[in-house]
N, C-alpha and C positions, 0 to 999 in steps of 0.2 A: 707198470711202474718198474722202473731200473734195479737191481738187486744191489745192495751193498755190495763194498768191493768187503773183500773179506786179507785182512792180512797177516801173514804166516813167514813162517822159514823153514826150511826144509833139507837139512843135511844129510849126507848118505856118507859113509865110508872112512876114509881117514880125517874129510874135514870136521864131519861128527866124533870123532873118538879126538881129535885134538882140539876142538868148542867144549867137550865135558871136563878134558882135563884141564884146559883152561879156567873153566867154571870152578874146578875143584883146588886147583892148587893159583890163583891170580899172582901174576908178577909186578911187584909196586917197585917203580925206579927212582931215582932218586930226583931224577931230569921231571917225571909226573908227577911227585910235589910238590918240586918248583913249579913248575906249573900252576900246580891246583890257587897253590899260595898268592902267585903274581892272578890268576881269575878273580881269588876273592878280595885282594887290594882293589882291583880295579871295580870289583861290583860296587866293595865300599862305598869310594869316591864318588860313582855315579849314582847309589843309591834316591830317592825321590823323599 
């Protein structure tokens, strides 16, 4: 029988120390809650 596929990420080096500091200090723009806002009009509308 086939094994699960198994899935992961795996950072080494600077893209890991810049994924943690991202983790650690997140940048919210102003552009990404417009955003977020025009997603959830539109979920509204379409809601069931």
């Amino acid at each position: 029988m086939a094994k699960p596929i198994e899935f992961g990420l795996v950072l080494e080096g600077e893209d890991a120390k810049e994924f943690l500091e991202n983790d650690k200090n997140p940048v919210v723009t102003d552009e990404m809650i417009e955003m977020f806002k025009k997603a959830r009009e539109i979920y509204e509308r379409n809601r069931f």
